[in-house]
N, C-alpha and C positions, 0 to 999 in steps of 0.2 A: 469249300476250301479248308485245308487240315494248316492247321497251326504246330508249329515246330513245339517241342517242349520249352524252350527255354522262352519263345515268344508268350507261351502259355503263361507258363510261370513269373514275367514280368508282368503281363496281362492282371492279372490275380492281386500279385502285390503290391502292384500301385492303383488296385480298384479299392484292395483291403487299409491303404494309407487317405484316400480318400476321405473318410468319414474319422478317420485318426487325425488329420492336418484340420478338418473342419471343427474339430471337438476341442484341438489344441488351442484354434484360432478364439472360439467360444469362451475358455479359460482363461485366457489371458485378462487380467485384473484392467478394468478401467477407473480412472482418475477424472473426476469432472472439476475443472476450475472455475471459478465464477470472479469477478472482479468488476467494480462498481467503474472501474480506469478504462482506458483504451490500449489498445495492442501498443501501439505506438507511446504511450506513457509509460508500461512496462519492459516495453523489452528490454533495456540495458537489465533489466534484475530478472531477469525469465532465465539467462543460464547460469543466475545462483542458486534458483530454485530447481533445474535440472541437476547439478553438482549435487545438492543436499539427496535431490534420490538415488544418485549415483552411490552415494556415498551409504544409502541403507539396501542396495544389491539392485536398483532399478533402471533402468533406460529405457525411454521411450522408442515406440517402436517394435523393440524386443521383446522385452518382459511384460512390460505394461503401455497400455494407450491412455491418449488425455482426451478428455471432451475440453474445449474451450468457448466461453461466454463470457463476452464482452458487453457489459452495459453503456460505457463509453455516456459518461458522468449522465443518463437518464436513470435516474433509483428507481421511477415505476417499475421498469421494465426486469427489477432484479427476481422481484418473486416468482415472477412465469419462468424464468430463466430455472431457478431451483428448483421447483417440480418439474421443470423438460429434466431434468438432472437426475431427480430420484425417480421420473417412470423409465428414464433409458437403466435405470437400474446400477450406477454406477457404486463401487468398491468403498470409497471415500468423497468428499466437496472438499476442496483447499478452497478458501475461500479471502480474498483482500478488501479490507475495508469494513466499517461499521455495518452500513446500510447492506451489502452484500450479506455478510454474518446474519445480524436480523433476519434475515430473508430467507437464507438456507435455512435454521435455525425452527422457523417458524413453518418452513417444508418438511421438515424431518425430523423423529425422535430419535429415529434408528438408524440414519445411515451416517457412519463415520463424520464427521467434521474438523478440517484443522484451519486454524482464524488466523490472520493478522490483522488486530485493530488497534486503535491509538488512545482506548480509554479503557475501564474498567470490565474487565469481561464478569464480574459476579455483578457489580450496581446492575450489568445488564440482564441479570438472568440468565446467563450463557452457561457459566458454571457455578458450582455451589461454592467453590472455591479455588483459590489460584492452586494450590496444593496438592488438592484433590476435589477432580473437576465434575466427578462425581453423573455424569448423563453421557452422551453421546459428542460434545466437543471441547477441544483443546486447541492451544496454538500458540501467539506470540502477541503480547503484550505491553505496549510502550505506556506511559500513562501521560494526554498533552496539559495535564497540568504545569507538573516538574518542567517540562519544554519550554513552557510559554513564559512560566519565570526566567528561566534561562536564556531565552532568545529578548524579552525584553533586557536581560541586563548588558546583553553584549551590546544591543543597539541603543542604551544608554553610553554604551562606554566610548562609544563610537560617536554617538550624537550627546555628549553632556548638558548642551543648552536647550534641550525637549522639553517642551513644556506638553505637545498634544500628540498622540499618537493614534495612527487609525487602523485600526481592524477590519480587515476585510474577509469576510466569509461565507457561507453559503446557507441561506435560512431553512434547505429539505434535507440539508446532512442532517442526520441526531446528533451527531457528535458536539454541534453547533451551538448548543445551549452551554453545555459541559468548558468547552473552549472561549464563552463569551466571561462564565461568571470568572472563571482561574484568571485570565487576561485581565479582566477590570480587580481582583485582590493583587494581583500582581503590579499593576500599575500604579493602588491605591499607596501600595508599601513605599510606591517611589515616589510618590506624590508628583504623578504625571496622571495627565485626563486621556480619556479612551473615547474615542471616535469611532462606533460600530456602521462598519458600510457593507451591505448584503450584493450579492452575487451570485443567481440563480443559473444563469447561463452568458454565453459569449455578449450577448446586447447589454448584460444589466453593467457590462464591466466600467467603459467607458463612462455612465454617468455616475456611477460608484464611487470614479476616481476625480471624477469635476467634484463632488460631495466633497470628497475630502480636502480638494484643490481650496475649495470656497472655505472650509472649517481651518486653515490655515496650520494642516497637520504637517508636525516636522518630522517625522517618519512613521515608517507605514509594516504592521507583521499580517503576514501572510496566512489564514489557517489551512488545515489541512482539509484540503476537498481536491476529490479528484476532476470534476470539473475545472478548476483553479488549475490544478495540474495539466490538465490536456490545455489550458490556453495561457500557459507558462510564458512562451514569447510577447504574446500582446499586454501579458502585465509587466514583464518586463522592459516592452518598447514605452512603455506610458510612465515606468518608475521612473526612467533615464532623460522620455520628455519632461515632463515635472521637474526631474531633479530631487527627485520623492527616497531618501534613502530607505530600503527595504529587506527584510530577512522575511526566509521563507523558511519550512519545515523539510524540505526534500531537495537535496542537490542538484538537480537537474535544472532546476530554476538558477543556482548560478550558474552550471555551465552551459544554459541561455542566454544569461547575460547581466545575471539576477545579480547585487550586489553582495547579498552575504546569507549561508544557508546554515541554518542548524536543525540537526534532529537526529533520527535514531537510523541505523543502517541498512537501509530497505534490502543492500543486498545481504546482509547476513541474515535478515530476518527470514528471507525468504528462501535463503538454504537452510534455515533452523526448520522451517515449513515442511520444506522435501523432505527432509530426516523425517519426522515425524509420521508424515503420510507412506513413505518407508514403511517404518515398523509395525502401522497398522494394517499395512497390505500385510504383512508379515507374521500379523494375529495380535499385535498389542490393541488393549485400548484405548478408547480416549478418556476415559474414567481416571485410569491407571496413570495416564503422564501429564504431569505437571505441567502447568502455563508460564512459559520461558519468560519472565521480562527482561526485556531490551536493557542488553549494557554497556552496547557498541555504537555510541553516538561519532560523528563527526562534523566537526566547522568547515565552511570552506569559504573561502572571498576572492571576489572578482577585482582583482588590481585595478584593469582597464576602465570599468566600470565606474569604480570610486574615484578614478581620476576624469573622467567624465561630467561627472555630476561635485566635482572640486570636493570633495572630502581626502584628507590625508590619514591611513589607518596607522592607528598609533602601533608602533614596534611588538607592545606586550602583547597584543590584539593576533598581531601576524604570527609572532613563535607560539600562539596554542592552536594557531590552525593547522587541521589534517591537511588539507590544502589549500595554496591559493595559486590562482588563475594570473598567468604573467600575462 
């Protein structure tokens, strides 16, 4: 059978695009993410973090693909997680959370990293400096000290007649140590006593919060853990049975149902992230770009909530919130 010219000649040039579409496919830059949270914990902040790579020439799909790894608040499981990451050979690790960071960190010298975590990224060895970060990772840094002063004073202002407050947090975060000592100088300033209640997973919640029921705490701050965060409803269902006035670090827990949230703004933190991981696709390094700290906090309170559990929020309280929940 003789083939026409022109059947030829398509024949040819789409044999010769072949190994051209396969080599482009090859090129295309991958992004591994890692995050110690669950899918479901992030995704309101997952298309801030698309926007920030928009915004340094990237789209998923197109330009670049993402590997995603969820630890879904098990820390063991982060380190396997970060070497699958750096044998698939990927571009960059954005990476959320303490325990995540650690974990890429201690997988890799070499492969790009950008963080968001809630404590000191030099105390950790991460970088040599916020400045100049001087190895292979950068990223976005809140610090929960500053916070935990700050969340205690709202929820004095709110609770004047506290005498005990309880801390509930999770004893295999690292962050946990860092978050207990600030919270108790914090509390000592006010001369209010601290109540530490641990919370390793969904079962330790419940007796956590009879602990604190029994120690006769008159409210209660939240730390950050993502574990704490994937079971946001159930501590929330238990602050409103109790009548346990409560602040948490992450919004999501008020619009659960959570009485009052302060901290730093996961979604802009997490489009500062995508920039970042941007410019490194792009050839910048991580050496090269400074460690952004967090300047974009917001309040937010649950009206319904605090009428619930009979608290009235004083006026001053409500005009400095970013929001509140009618």
């Amino acid at each position: 059978m003789q083939l026409k010219r022109r059947e030829f000649v398509t024949l040819v040039s789409g044999a010769a695009a072949w190994p051209l579409a396969a080599r482009a496919q090859r090129a295309m830059p991958v992004i591994g993410f890692l995050s110690s949270a669950s899918l479901s914990a992030y995704a309101p902040f997952m298309s801030s973090f698309h926007s920030g790579l928009k915004e340094a020439g990237y789209a998923e799909g197109q330009n670049v693909a993402i590997e995603y790894r969820w630890a879904e608040g098990e820390y063991g499981r982060l380190r396997a997680m970060a070497d699958e990451l750096v044998r698939r050979q990927v571009s960059a690790i954005v990476v959320t959370g303490t325990p995540g960071t650690l974990a890429a960190k201690a997988a890799t010298s070499t492969v790009p990293i950008v963080f968001v975590i809630s404590d000191d990224p030099a105390a950790r060895g991460l970088v040599t400096s916020l400045s100049r970060p001087g190895g292979n990772a950068t990223g976005v840094n809140f610090f929960v000290g500053e916070l935990a002063s700050k969340q205690l004073g709202l929820m004095y202002e709110l609770v004047p007649a506290a005498k005990r407050v309880g801390l509930l947090v999770n004893p295999n975060n690292p962050v946990t140590e860092a978050v207990v000592r600030d919270v108790t100088a914090a509390a000592s300033a006010m001369r209010l006593h601290i109540d530490v209640a641990h919370a390793s997973d969904n079962r330790d919640i419940e007796p956590a919060f009879a602990t604190l029921v029994r120690s006769k705490a008159d409210a209660l701050v939240v730390g950050p853990d993502a574990v704490l965060l994937a079971r946001r409803l159930q501590l929330v269902i238990l602050g409103a049975r109790h009548a346990l006035p409560s602040i948490y670090n992450v919004r999501q827990f008020a619009e659960a149902g959570g009485l009052m949230s302060y901290g730093t703004s996961q979604a802009e933190a997490l489009r500062q992230v995508g920039i970042y991981a941007g410019r490194i696709l792009k050839g910048d390094k991580p050496s090269d770009l400074p460690v952004i700290q967090s300047t974009k906090f917001e309040l937010v309170i649950n009206l319904p909530t605090a009428r619930t559990i009979g608290l009235e929020i004083p006026p001053t309280l409500l005009a400095r919130a970013d929001e509140v929940i009618e």
